[in-house]
C-alpha positions in Angstrom: 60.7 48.6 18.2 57.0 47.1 16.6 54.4 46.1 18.7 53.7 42.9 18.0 50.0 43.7 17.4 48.1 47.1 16.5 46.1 48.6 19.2 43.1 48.0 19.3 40.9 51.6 18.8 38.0 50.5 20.9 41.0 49.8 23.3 39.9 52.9 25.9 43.4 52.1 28.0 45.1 53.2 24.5 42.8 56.1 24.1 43.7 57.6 27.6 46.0 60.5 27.6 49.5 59.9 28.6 51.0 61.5 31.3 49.9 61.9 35.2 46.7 60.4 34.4 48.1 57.3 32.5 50.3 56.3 34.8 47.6 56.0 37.2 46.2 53.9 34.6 48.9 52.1 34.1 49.6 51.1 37.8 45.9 50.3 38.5 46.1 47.6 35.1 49.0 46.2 37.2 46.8 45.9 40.0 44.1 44.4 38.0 46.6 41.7 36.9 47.2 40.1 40.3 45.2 37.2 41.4 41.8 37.9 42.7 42.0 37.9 46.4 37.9 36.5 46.5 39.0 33.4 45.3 40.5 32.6 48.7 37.3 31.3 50.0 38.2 29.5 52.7 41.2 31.6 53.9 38.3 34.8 53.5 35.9 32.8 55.5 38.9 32.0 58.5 40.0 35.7 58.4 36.1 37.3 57.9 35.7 35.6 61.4 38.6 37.3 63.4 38.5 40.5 61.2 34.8 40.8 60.1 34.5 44.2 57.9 31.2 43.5 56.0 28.4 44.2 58.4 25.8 46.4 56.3 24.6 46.6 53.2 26.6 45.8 50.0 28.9 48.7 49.0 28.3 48.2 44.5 25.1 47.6 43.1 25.6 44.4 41.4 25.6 42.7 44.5 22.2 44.5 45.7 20.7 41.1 44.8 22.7 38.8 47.4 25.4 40.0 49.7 27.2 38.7 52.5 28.3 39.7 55.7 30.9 39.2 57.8 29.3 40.1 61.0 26.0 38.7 62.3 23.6 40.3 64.9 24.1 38.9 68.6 20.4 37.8 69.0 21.2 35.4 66.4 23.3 33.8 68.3 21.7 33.2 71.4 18.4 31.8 68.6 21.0 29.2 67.0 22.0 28.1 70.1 18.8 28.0 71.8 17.3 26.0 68.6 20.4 23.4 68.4 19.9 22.7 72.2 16.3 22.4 71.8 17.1 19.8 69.2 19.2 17.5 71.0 16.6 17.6 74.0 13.8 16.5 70.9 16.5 13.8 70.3 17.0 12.6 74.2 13.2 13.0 74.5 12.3 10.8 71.3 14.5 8.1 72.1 13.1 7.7 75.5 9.8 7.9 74.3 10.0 5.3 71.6 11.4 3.3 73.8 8.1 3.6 76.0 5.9 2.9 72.8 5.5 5.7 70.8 6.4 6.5 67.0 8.3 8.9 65.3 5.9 11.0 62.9 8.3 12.7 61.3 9.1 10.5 57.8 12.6 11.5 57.7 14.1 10.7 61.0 11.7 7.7 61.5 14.6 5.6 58.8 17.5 7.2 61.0 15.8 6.0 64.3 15.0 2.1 63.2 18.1 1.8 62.9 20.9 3.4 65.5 20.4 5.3 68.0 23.8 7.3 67.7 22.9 7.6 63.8 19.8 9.1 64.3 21.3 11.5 67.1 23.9 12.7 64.7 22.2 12.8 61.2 19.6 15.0 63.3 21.9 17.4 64.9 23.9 17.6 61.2 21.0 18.7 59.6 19.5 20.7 62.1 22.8 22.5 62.5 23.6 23.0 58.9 20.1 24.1 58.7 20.8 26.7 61.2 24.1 27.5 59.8 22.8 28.0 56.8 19.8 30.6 57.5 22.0 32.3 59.9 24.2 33.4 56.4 20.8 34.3 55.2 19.2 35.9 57.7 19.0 39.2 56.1 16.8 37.9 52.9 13.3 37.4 52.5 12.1 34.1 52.2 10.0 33.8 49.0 9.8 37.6 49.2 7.9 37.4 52.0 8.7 36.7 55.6 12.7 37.8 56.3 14.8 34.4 57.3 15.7 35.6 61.0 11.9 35.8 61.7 11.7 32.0 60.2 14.4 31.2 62.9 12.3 32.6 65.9 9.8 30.7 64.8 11.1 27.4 64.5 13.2 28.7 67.9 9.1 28.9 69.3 8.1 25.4 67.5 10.6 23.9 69.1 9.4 25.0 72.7 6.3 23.3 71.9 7.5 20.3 70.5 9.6 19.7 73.6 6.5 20.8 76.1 4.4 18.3 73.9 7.0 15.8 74.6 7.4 16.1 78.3 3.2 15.9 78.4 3.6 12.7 76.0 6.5 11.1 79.1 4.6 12.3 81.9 1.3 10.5 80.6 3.3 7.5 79.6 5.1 7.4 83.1 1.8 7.9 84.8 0.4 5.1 82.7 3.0 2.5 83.9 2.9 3.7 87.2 -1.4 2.8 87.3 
């Protein structure tokens, strides 16, 4: 029987000896054929999550440059949390206080809180929580080469502690200000 085509000699599968060894080639080509199993994203993402196996490093060098994991560090956790609670207190907080006179500074949210006041609550905790979401899948990088992305988090983590003290002083002066 003809092959159909001649092989190929820069073909290294066809320059492999036959035998013991090529029929360990032979069964890994098989392998190679099936469908890639990382093009399950979402099914990868839903069974990372029960059965996380990436939690150090990358394992081959061409992913040295960005690399996931599976399995995040507990104190990130308790940050994201602490940050997303923090966030819907600045929205309680900046509600009330706008209703007492003051004004939103912040460019962004000042369109969302003209209008609704559920749209505003939700378009900030959206983006505050993809926000977080989203540097908690980074955390292990350096931002601009610089400052690593779970450091960024305890900082905004911090910010917001002040923001919210800032906004307490701001209610207690305006409720001491009606009260006179």
């Amino acid at each position: 029987m003809a092959t159909p085509f001649p092989p190929n000699p820069d073909d290294w599968l066809a320059r492999e000896p036959q035998g013991a060894e090529g029929s360990a080639v032979a069964a890994q080509d098989e392998r190679r054929n099936r469908p890639d199993r990382r093009r399950r994203v979402w099914w990868s993402a839903v069974y990372g999550s029960f059965r996380p196996r990436r939690r150090q490093a990358p394992r081959r060098s061409d992913e040295a440059r960005y690399h996931a994991v599976d399995w995040h560090e507990a104190h990130l956790l308790a940050v994201s949390i602490g940050i997303l609670i923090l966030s819907v207190a600045d929205a309680f907080l900046t509600v009330t206080l706008m209703s007492g006179g003051a004004i939103e500074v912040n460019p962004v949210m000042a369109m969302f809180v003209k209008g609704n006041v559920a749209v505003f609550a939700g378009s900030k905790m959206t983006i505050t929580g993809v926000s977080v979401m989203l540097m908690v899948f980074l955390a292990r990088y350096r931002f601009m080469r610089l400052v690593r992305v779970d450091i960024i988090l305890y900082c905004i983590l911090v910010l917001y502690v002040v923001l919210i003290a800032h906004e307490i002083d701001m209610l207690h002066r305006l409720l001491h200000a009606h009260a006179i």
